[in-house]
C-alpha positions in Angstrom: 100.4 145.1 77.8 102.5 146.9 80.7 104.0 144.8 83.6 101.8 144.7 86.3 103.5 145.2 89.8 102.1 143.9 92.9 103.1 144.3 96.6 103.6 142.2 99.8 104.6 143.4 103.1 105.8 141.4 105.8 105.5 141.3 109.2 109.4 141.8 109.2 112.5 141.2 107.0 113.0 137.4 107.2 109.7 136.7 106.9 109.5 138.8 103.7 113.0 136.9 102.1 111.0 133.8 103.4 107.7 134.5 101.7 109.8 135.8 98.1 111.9 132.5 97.8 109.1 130.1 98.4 107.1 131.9 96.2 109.8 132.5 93.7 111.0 128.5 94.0 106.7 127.5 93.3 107.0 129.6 90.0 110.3 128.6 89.3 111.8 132.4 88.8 114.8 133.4 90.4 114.4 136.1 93.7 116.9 138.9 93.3 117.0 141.9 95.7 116.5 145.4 94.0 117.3 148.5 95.2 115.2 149.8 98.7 115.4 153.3 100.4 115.8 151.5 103.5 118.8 149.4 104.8 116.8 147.7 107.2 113.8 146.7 104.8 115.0 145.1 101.6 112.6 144.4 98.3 112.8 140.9 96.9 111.5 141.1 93.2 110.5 137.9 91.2 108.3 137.4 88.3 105.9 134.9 89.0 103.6 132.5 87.6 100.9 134.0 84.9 97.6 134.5 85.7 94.7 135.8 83.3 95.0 139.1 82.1 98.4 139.5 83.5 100.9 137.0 81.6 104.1 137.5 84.0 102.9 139.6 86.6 105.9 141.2 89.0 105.4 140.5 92.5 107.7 142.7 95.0 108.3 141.7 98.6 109.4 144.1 101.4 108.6 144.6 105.4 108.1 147.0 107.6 110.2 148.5 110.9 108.7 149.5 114.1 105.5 149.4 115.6 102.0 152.0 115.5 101.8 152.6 119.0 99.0 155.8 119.1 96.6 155.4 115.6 93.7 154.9 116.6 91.4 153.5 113.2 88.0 153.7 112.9 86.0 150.8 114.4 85.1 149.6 110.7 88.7 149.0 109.9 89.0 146.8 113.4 87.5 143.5 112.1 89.6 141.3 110.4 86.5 140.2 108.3 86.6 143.3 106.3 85.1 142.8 102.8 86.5 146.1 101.6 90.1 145.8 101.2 90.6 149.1 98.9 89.2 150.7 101.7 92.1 149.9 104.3 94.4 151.6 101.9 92.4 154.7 102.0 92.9 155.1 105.9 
């Protein structure tokens, strides 16, 4: 069975370092930073603890830089109850 790779993005970068070693310290793996296109917004990489169908899924934590000042999304995508989540990565 292949790795499975899942992301997180945080608000910013020390919330994203934050996030990676608590989580990496609850499944007792060690956080190490791996290579990122972007000085500003490192990727913290950490196995972590197994779930079914995935025995040592790979959870990758980054941020973001800057701010979306002029997108405007469609009203459907402005509730934060949205059942759909695929969906949000579609827009």
């Amino acid at each position: 069975m292949s790795k499975k790779i899942a992301l997180m993005v945080a608000e910013k970068p020390s919330v994203a370092k934050a996030v990676a070693t608590l989580l990496s310290n609850k499944a007792n793996k060690p956080v190490r930073s791996i290579f990122s296109k972007s000085k500003y917004n490192p990727v913290f990489e950490f196995e972590y603890m197994p779930i079914i169908n995935n025995p040592n899924p790979l959870l990758r934590v980054t941020s973001v830089s800057g701010h979306f000042m002029a997108i405007e999304f469609p009203e459907i995508y402005q509730n934060w109850n949205i059942n759909a989540i695929k969906e949000l990565f579609k827009t």
